[in-house]
C-alpha positions as CSV (number, residue, x, y, z in Angstrom):
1,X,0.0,0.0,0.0
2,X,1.4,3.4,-1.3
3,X,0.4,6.5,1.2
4,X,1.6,9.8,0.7
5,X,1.8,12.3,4.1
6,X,1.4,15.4,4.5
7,X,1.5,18.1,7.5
8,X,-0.3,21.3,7.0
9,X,1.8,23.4,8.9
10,X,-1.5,26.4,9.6
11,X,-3.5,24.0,12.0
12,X,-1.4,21.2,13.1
13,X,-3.7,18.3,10.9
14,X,-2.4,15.7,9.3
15,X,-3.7,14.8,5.4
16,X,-3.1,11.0,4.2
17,X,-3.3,10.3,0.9
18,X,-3.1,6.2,-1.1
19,X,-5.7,3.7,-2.1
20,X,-8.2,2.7,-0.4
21,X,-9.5,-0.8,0.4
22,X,-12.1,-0.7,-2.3
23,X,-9.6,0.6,-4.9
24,X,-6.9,-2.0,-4.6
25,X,-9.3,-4.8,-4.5
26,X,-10.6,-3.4,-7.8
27,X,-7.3,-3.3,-9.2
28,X,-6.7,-6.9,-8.1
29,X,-9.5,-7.9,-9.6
30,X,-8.7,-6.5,-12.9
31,X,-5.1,-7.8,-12.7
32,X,-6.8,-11.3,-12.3
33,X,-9.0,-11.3,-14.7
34,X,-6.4,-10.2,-17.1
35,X,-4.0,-12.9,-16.3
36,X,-6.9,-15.9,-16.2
37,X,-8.6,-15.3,-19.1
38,X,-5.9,-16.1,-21.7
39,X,-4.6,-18.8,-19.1
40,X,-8.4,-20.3,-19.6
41,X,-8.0,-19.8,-23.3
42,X,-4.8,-21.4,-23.0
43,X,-5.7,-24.8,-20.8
44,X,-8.8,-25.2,-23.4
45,X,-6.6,-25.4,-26.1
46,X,-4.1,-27.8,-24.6
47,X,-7.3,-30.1,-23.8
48,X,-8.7,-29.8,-27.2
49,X,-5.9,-31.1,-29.1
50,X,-5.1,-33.6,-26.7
51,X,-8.8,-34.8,-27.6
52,X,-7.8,-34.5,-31.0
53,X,-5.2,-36.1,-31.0
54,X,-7.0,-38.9,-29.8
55,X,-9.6,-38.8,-31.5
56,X,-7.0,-39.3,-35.0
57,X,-5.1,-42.2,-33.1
58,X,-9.2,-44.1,-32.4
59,X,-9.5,-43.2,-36.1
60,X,-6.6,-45.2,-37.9
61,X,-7.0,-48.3,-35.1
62,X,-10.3,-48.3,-36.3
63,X,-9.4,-48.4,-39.8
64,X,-6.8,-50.8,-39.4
65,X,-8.6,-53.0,-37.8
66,X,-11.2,-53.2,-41.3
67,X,-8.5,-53.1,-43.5
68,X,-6.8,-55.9,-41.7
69,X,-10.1,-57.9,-42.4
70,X,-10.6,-57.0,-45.9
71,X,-7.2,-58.0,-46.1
72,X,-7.3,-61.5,-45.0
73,X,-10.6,-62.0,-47.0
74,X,-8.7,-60.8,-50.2
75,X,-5.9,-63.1,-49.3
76,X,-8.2,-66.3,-49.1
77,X,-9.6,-65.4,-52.2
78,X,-6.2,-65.3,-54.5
79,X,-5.2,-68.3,-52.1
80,X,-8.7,-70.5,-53.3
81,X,-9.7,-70.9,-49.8
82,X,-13.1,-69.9,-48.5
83,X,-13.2,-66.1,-47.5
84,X,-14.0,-66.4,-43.7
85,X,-11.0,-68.6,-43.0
86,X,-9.3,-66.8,-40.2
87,X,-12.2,-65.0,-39.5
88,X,-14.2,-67.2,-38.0
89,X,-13.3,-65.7,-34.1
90,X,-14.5,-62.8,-34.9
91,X,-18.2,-64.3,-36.6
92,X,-19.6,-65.4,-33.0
93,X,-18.0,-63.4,-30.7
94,X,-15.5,-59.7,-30.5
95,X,-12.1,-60.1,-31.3
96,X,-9.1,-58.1,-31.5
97,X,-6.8,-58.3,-34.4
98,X,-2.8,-57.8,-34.1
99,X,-1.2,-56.5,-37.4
100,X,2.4,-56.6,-36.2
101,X,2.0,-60.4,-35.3
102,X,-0.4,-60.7,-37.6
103,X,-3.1,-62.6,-35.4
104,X,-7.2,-62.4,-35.1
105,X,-8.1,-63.6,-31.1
106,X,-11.2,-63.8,-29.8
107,X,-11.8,-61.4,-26.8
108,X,-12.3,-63.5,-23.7
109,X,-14.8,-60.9,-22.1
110,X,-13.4,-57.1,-22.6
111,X,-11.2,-56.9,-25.0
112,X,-7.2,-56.2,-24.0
113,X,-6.4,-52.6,-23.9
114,X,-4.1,-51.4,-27.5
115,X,-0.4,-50.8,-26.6
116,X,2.3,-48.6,-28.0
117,X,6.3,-49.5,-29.0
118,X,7.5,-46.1,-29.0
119,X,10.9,-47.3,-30.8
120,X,9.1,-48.5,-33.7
121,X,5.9,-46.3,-33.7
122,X,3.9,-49.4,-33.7
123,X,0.5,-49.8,-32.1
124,X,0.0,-53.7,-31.1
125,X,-0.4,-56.3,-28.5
126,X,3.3,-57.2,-27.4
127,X,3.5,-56.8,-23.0
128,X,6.3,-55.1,-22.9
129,X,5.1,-52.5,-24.9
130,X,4.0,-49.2,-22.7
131,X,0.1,-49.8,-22.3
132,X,-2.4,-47.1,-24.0
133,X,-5.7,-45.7,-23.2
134,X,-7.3,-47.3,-26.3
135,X,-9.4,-50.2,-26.7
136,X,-10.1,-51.9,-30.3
137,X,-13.4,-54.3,-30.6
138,X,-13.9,-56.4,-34.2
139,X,-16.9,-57.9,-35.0
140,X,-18.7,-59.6,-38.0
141,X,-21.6,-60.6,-38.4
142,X,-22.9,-62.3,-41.3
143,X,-26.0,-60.7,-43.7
144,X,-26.0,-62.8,-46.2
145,X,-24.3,-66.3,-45.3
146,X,-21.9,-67.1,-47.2
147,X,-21.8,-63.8,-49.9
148,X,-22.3,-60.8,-47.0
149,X,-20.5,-59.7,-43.8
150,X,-20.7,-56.6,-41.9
151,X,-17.3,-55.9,-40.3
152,X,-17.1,-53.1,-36.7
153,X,-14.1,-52.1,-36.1
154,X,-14.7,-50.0,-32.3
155,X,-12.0,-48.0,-30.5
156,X,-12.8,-47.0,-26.7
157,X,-11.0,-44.6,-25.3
158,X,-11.0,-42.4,-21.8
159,X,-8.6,-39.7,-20.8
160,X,-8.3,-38.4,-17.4
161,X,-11.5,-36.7,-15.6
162,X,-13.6,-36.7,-19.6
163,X,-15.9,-38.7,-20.4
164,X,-15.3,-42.3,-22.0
165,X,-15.5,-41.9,-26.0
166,X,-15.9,-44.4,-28.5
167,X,-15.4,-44.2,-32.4
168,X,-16.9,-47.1,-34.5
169,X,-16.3,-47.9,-38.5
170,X,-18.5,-50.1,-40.5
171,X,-17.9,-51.7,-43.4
172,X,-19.5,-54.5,-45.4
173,X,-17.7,-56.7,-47.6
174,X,-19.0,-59.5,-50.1
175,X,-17.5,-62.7,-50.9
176,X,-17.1,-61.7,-54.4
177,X,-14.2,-64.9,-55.4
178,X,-17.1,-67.3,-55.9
């Protein structure tokens, strides 16, 4: 607090002069304001494109996980065999497919969470990889039996106090080698 004093020398008073109570709470309050509102702005942007960055990483998994499928049924077909073999754990139940080993499992219950090698980039199954907060769900289910599937590729994901978020792709493939 700054106070100025003075002495009138004519009648012996004394005259203080500085800011008030109400006047430096006001200028606190301003001084706050200023300072947390782009701090807000700030925070909100950090969250945001941490969301969005998940939100890209659900996206491929997703996609991998039906481009691994459609994968496998194109492979069956140049190899002559029928065009669910492989598939099959994934026709009555969830399942999670592993590109690196190149492996379809059926989910015993929840599926097993998605985890990371950050040497290689790779997203996979492998424990010693550091675990993520992603979770990858394949079904199929079969329109037509025998010429139509419908594969659902599902990524769950939760980060810190949001809410849990889940991204699912859909896409139906034929059996189009007969």
């Amino acid at each position: 607090m700054f106070q100025i004093k003075l002495k009138k020398r004519n009648n012996n008073c004394t005259i203080q002069r500085g800011f008030t109570l109400i006047e430096s709470l006001v200028a606190i309050t301003i001084l706050v304001t200023a300072i947390l509102g782009p701090m807000t702005i700030a925070a909100n942007g950090i969250a945001l494109a941490t969301y969005a960055r998940d939100q890209a990483t659900a996206f491929f998994l997703a996609q991998e996980g039906l481009e691994y499928i459609r994968n496998l049924r194109d492979s069956n077909a140049l190899s002559r065999v029928d065009w669910l073999v492989g598939i099959d754990a994934c026709l009555s139940n969830s399942c999670f497919v592993d590109s690196p080993d190149n492996t379809i499992s059926a989910c015993s219950g929840a599926c097993p969470i998605v985890r990371y090698d950050s040497a290689t980039g790779v997203y996979g199954y492998d424990a010693s990889w550091s675990g993520t907060n992603f979770t990858r769900t394949i079904t199929v289910t079969q329109v037509v039996p025998g010429e139509e599937v419908i594969v659902s590729s599902t990524v769950a994901w939760k980060r810190g106090a949001l809410a849990a978020r889940t991204l699912t792709l859909e896409e139906t493939l034929f059996n189009w080698h007969k």
